[in-house]
NUTOR-456950 format. One record per residue (C-alpha): residue number from 1; x, z, y. Coordinates in nm, 2 decimals, m for minus. Each point is the difference from the previous one (the first is absolute). Last residue first. Example, Ala and Ser with C-alpha at 12.3 -4.5 7.8 and 13.67 -1.06 7.14 Angstrom:
// NUTOR-456950
+-----+--------+--------+--------+
! num !     px !     pz !     py !
+-----+--------+--------+--------+
!   2 !   1.37 !   0.71 !  m0.11 !
!   1 !  m0.14 !   0.07 !  m0.34 !
+-----+--------+--------+--------+
This chain:
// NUTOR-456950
+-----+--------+--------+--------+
! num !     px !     pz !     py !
+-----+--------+--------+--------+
! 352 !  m3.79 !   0.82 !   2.86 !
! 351 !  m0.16 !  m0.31 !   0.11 !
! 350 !   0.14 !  m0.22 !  m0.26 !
! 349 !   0.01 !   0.27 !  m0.29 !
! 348 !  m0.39 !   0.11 !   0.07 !
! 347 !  m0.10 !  m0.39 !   0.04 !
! 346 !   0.14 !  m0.10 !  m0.34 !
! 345 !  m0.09 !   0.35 !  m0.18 !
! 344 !  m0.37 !  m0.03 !   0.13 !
! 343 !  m0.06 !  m0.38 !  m0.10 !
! 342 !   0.14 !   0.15 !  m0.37 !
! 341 !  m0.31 !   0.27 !   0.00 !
! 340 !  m0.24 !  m0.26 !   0.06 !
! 339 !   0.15 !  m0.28 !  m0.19 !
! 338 !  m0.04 !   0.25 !  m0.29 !
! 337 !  m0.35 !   0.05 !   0.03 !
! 336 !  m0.02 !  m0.33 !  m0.04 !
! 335 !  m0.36 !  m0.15 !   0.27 !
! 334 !  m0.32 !  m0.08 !  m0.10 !
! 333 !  m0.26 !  m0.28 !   0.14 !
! 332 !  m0.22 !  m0.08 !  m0.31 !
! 331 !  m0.30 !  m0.09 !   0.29 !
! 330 !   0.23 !  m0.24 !   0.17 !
! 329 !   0.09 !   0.00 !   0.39 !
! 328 !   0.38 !   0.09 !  m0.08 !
! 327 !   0.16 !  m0.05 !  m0.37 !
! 326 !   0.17 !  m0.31 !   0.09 !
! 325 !   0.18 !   0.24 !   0.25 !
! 324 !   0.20 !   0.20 !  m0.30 !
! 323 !  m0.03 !   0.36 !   0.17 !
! 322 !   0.32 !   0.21 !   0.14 !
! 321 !   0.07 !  m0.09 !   0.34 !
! 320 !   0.21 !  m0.25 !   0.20 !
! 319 !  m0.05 !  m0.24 !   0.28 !
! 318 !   0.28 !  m0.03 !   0.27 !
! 317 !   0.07 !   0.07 !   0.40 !
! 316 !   0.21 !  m0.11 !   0.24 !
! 315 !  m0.18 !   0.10 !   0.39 !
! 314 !   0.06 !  m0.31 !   0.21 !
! 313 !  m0.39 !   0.13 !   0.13 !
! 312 !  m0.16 !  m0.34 !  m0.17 !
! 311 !   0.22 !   0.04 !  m0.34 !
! 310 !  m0.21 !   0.39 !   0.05 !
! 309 !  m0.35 !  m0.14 !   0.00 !
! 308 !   0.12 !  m0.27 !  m0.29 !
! 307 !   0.11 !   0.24 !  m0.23 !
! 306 !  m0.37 !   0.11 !   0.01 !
! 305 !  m0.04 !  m0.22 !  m0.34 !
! 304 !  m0.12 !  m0.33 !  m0.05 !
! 303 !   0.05 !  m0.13 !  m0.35 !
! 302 !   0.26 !  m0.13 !  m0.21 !
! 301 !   0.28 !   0.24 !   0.08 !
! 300 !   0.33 !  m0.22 !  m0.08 !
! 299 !   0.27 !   0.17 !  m0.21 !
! 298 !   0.26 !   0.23 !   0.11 !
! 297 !   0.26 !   0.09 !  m0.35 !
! 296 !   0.01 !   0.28 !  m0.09 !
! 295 !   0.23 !   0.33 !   0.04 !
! 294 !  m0.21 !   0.23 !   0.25 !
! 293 !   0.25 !   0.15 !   0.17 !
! 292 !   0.15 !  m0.41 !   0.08 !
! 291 !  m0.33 !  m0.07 !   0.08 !
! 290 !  m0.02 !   0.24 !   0.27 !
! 289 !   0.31 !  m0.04 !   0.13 !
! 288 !  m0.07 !  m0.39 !   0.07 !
! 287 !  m0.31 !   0.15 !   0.19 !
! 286 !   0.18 !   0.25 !   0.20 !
! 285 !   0.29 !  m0.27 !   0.10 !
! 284 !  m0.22 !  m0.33 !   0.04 !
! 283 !   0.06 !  m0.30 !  m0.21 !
! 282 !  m0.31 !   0.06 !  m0.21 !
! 281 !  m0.22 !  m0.09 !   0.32 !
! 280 !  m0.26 !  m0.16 !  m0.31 !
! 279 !  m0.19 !  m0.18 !   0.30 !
! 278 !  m0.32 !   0.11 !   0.01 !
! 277 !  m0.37 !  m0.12 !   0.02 !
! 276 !  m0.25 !  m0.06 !   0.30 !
! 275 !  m0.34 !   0.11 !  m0.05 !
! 274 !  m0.35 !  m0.23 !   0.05 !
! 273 !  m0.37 !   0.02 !  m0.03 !
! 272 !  m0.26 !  m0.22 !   0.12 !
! 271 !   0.15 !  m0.34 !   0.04 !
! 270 !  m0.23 !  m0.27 !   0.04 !
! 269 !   0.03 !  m0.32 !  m0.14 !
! 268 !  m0.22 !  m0.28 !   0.04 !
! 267 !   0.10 !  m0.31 !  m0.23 !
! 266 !   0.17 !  m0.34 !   0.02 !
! 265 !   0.35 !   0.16 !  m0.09 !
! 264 !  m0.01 !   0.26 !  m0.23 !
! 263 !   0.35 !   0.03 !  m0.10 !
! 262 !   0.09 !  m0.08 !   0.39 !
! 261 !  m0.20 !   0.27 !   0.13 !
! 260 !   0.13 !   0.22 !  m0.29 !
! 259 !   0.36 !  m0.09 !   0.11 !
! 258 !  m0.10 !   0.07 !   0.38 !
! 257 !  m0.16 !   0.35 !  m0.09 !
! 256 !   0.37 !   0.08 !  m0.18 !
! 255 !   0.18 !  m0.11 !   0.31 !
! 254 !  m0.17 !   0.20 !   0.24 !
! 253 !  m0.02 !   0.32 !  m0.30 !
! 252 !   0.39 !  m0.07 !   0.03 !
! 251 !   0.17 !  m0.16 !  m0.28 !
! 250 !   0.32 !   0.12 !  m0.14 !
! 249 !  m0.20 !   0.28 !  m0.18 !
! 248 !  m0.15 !  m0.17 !  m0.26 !
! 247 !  m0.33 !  m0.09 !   0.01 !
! 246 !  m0.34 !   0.15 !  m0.18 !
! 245 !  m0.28 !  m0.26 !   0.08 !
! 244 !  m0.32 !   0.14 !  m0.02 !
! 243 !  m0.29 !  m0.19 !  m0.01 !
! 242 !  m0.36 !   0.04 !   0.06 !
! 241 !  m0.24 !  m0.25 !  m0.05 !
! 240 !  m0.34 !  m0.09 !   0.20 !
! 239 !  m0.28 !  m0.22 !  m0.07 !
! 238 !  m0.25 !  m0.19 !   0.27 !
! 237 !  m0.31 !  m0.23 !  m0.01 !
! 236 !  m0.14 !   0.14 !  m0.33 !
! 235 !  m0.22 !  m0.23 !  m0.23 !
! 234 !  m0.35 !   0.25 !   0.02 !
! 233 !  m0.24 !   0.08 !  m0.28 !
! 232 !   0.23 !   0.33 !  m0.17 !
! 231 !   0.01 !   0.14 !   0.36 !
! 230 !   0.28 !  m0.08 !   0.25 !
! 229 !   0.38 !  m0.02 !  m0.15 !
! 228 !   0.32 !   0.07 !   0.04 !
! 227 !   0.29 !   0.25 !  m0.04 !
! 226 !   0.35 !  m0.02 !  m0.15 !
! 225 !   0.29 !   0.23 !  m0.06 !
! 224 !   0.35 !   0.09 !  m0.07 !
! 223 !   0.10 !  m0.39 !   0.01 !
! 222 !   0.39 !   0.01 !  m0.05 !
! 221 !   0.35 !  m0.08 !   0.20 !
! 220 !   0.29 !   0.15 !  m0.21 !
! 219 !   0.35 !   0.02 !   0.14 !
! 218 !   0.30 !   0.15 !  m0.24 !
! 217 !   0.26 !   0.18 !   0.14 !
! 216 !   0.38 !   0.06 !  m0.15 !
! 215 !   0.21 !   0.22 !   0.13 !
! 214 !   0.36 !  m0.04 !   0.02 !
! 213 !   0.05 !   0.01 !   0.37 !
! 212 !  m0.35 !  m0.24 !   0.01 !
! 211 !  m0.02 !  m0.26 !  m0.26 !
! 210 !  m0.34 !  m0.14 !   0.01 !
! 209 !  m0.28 !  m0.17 !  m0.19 !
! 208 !  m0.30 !  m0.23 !   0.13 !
! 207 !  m0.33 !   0.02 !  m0.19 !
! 206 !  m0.12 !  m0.39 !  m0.13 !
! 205 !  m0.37 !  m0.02 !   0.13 !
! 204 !  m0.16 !  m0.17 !  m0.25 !
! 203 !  m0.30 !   0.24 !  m0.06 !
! 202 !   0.00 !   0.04 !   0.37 !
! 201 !  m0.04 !  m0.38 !   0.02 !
! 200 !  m0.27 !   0.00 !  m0.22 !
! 199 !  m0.21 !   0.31 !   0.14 !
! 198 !  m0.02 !  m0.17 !   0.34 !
! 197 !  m0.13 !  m0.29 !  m0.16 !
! 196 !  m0.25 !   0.15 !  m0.20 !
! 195 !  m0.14 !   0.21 !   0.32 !
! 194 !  m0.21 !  m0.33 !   0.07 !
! 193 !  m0.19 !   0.06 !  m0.31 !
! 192 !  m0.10 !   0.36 !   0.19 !
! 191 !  m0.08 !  m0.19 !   0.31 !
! 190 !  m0.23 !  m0.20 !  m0.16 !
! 189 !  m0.12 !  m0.36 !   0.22 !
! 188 !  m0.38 !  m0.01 !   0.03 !
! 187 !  m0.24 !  m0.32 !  m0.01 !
! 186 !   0.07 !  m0.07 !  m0.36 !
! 185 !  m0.05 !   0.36 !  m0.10 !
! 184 !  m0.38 !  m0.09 !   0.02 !
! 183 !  m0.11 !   0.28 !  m0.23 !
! 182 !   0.25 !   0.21 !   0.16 !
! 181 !  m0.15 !  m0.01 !   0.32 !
! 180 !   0.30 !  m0.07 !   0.25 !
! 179 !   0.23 !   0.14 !   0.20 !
! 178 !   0.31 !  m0.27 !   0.11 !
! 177 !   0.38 !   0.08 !  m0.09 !
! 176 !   0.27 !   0.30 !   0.15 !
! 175 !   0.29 !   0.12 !  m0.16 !
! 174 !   0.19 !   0.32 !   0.12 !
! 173 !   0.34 !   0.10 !  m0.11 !
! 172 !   0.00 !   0.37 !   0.12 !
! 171 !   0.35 !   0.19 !   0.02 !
! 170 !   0.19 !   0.31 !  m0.11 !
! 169 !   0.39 !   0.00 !   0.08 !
! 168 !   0.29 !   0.18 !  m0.16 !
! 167 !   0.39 !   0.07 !   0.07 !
! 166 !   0.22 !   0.07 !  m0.33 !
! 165 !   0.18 !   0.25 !  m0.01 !
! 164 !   0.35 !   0.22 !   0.08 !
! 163 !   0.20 !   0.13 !  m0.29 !
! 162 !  m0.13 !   0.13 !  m0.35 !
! 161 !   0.27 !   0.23 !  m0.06 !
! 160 !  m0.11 !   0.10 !  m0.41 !
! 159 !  m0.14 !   0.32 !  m0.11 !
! 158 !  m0.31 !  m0.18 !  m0.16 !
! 157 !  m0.07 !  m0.07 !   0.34 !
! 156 !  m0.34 !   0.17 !   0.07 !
! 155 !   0.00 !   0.03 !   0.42 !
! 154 !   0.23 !   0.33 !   0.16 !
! 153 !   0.09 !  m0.20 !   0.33 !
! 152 !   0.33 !   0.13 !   0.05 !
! 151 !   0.12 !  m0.07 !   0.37 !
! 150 !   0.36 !   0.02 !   0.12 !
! 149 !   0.18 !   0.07 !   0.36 !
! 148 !  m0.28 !   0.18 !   0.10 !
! 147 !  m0.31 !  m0.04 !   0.28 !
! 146 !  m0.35 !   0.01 !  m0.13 !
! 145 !  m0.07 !   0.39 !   0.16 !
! 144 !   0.07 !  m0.19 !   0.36 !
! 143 !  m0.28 !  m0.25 !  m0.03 !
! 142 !  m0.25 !   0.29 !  m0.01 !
! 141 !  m0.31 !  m0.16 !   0.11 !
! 140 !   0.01 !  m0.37 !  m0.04 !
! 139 !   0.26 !   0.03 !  m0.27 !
! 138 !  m0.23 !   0.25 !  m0.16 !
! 137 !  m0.30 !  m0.22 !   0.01 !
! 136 !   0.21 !  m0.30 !  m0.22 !
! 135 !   0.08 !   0.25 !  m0.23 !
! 134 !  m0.39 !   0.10 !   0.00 !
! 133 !  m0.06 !  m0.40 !  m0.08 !
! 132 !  m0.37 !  m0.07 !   0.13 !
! 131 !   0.13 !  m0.31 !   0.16 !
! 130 !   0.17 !  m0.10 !  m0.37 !
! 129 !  m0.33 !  m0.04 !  m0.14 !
! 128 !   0.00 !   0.25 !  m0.30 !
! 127 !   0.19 !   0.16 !  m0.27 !
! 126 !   0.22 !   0.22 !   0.26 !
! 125 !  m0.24 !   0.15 !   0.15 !
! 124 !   0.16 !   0.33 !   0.01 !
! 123 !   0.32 !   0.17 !   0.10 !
! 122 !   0.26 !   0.25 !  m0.18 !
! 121 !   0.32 !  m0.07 !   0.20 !
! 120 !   0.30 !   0.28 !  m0.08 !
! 119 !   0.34 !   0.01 !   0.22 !
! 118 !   0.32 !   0.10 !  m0.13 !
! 117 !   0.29 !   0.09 !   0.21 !
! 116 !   0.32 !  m0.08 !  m0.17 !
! 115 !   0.24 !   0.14 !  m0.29 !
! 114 !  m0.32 !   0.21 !  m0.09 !
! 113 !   0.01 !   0.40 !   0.00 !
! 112 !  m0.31 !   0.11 !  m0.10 !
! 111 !  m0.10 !  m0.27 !  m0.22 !
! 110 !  m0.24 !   0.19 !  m0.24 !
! 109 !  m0.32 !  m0.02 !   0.16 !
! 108 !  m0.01 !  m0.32 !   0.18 !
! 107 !   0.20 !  m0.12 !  m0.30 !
! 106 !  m0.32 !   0.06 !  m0.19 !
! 105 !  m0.23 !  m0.12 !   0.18 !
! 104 !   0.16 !  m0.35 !   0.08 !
! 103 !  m0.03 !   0.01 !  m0.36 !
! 102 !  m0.34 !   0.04 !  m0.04 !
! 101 !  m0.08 !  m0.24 !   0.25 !
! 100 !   0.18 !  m0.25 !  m0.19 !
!  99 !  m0.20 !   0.10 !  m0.31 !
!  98 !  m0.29 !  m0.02 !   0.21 !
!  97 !   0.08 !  m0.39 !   0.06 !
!  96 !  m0.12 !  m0.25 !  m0.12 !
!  95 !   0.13 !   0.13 !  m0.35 !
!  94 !  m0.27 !   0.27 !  m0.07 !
!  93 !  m0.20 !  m0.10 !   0.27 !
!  92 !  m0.35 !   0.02 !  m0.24 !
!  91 !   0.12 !   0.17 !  m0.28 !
!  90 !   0.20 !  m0.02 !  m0.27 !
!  89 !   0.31 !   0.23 !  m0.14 !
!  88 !   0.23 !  m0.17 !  m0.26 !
!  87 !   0.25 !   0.14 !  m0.22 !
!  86 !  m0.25 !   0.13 !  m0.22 !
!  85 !  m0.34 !  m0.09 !   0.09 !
!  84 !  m0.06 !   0.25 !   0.37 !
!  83 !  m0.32 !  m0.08 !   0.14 !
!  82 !  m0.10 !   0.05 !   0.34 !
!  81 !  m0.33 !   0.06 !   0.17 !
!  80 !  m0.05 !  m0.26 !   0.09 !
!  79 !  m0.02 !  m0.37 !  m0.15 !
!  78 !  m0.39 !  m0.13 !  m0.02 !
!  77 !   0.11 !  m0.25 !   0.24 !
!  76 !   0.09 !   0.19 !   0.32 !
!  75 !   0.03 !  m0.24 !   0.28 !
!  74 !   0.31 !  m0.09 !   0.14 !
!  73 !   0.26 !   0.29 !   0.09 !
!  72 !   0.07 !   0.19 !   0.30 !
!  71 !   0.28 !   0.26 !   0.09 !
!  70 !   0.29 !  m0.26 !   0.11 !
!  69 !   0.32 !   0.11 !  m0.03 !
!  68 !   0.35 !  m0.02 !   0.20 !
!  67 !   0.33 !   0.13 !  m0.01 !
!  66 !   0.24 !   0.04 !   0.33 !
!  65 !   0.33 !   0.03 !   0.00 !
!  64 !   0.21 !   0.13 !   0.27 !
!  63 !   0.35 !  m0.01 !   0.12 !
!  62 !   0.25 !   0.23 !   0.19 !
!  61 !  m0.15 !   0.29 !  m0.12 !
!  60 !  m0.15 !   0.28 !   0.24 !
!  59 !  m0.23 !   0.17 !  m0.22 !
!  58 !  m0.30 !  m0.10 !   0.15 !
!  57 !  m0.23 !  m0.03 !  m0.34 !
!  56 !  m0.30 !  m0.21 !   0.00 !
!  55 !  m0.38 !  m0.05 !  m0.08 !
!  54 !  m0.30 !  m0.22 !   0.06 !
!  53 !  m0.35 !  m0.03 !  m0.14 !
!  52 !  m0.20 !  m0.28 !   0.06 !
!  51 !  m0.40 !   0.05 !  m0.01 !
!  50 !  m0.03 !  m0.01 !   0.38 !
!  49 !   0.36 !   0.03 !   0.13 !
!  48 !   0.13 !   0.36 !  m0.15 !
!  47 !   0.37 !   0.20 !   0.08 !
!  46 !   0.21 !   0.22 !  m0.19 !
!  45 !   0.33 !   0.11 !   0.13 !
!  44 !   0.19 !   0.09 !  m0.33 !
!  43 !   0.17 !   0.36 !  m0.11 !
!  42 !  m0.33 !   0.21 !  m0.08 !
!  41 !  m0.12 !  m0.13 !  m0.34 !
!  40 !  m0.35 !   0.10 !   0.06 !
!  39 !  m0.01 !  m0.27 !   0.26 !
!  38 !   0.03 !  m0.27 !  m0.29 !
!  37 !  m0.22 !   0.14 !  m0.24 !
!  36 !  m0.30 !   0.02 !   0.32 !
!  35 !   0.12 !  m0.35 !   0.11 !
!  34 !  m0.04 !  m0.12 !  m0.34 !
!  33 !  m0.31 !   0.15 !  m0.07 !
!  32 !  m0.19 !  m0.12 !   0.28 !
!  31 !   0.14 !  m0.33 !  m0.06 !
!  30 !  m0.15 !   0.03 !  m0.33 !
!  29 !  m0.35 !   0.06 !   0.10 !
!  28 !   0.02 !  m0.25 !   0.30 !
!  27 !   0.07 !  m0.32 !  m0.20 !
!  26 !  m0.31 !  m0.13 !   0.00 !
!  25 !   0.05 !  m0.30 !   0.20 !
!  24 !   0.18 !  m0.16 !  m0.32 !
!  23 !  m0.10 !   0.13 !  m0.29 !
!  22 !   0.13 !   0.33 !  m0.02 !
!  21 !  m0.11 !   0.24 !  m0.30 !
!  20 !   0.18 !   0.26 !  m0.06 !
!  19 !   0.05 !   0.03 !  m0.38 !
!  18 !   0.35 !  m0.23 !   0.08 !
!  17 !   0.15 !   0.26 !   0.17 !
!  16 !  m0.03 !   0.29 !  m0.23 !
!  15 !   0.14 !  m0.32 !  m0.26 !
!  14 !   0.30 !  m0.05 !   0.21 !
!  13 !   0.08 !   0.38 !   0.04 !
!  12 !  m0.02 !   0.04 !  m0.39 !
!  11 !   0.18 !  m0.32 !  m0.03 !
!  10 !   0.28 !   0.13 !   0.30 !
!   9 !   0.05 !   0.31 !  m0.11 !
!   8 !  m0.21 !   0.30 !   0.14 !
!   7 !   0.20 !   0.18 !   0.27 !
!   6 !  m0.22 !  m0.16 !   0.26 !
!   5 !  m0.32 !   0.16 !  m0.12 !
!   4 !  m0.27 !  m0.20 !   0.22 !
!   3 !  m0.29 !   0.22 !   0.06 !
!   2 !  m0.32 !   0.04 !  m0.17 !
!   1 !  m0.31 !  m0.16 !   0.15 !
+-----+--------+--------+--------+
């Protein structure tokens, strides 16, 4: 495997990135890279927890920063190696997020004299089940490399502040009825037909909106899945459906499982998954300085980023990468080359 070529620009570093292939928990390949690229730089402490790749400067500054990236991506879909279509460059991570990675990259490289001390946070698992989380590994770990007064998580932005996020919880609706031969259906009770009910009142469900420092978040409490069913002679006894309610960050996941309780009122729910969300914390120094370099208005992140892990330390931190985020998870995902090389600029000039 070639190595990393840090003074490549940031699309030509992006797309050496992106034709590693790193679905999540197979991230070791380009972890191994990174930490190689990085060490080869010579002026940052370089560490490594499991597939998680860590770096830093000690220069002595009276405030650090830290910038963070996960390596892993969902599952290829026909989309590597990368493509470049003119001011477009596709590929599988493209916008969520190896053109984040990119860039942290590249300042690694080129800041060498910063206005704080920097730290770097390449970690894995990052797509999946939040107790696989390699961010969430590090702080067990290496809680000391996750303090600074202000961390960047690098996710697709479209160059915009997205502050804090939403919180989100997985569940199972279960509904239960009476086996039965289905040529004597009479003497059963369906599950599945059951399952209508649950469907209606999420179909109804009327998403709460919220004004928080500015930000607006929307709610949005779905069905992501459904499962049923015995053998094609058989009226099943039992059906599942998974929800996920995506809350706004005023609610605690306590108070969030309550509200789906209370939604779903009459039926077992079980919470399988869950992951608190973020206040926006816009009011605090390094993070109102932030926005202020970056010249936009802070809009709400919808979606759960690892914001939250740092909210939970009283660390401020922000979303805010190059990438349009409706563009992550699809099999067109591409990012601007442009919001590449501008994503660069904005973070060069407010760490510099």
């Amino acid at each position: 495997m070639r190595a990393l070529d840090l003074t490549a620009d940031g699309p030509a570093l992006t797309a050496a990135l992106i034709d590693v292939p790193s679905v999540s928990g197979d991230e070791e390949t380009l972890a191994d890279l990174i930490a190689a690229a990085l060490r080869d730089l010579g002026h940052l402490e370089v560490a490594r927890d499991g597939d998680a790749v860590l770096a830093r400067t000690a220069l002595g500054r009276d405030k650090r920063v830290l910038l963070a990236g996960h390596l892993d991506t969902v599952p290829i879909a026909d989309n590597v190696p990368s493509t470049v279509d003119g001011d477009r460059l596709y590929g599988c991570g493209a916008s969520d997020m190896k053109s984040g990675d990119a860039v942290m990259l590249r300042l690694a490289a080129t800041l060498r004299d910063p206005a704080y001390d920097l730290t770097w946070i390449f970690y894995d698992n990052e797509e999946v089940e939040s107790s696989r989380s390699g961010l969430g590994r590090v702080a067990r770990n290496l809680r000391h490399w996750l303090y600074a007064d202000l961390a960047i998580m690098m996710e697709p932005t479209s160059g915009q502040v997205e502050a804090g996020c939403q919180g989100t919880l997985r569940a199972t609706v279960s509904t239960r009825g009476r086996r039965a031969h289905s040529a004597r259906s009479w003497l059963g009770d369906n599950a599945i037909h059951g399952a209508g009910a649950v469907l209606r009142r999420l179909s109804a469900y009327e998403p709460r909106s919220v004004d928080i420092d500015g930000c607006g978040y929307r709610e949005g409490l779905n069905a992501v899945g459904i499962s049923g069913g015995v053998a094609g002679n058989v009226v099943p006894d039992e059906c599942s459906i998974e929800v996920n309610f995506r809350f706004a960050p005023d609610r605690t996941v306590d108070d969030a499982a309550g509200h789906l309780r209370e939604v779903l009122s009459g039926y077992d729910v079980v919470v399988t998954d869950s992951a608190p969300g973020a206040l926006p914390g816009l009011q605090e120094p390094a993070a109102a300085a932030f926005v202020e370099a970056v010249g936009l208005t802070p809009v709400a992140k919808y979606g759960w980023t690892d914001v939250s892990r740092f909210a939970a330390f009283g660390i401020p931190a922000v979303n805010y990468g190059p990438g349009d985020p409706n563009q992550a998870h699809t099999r067109e995902e591409h990012v601007r080359i442009g919001d590449i090389v501008r994503c660069e600029r904005v973070l060069s000039y407010y760490l510099s």
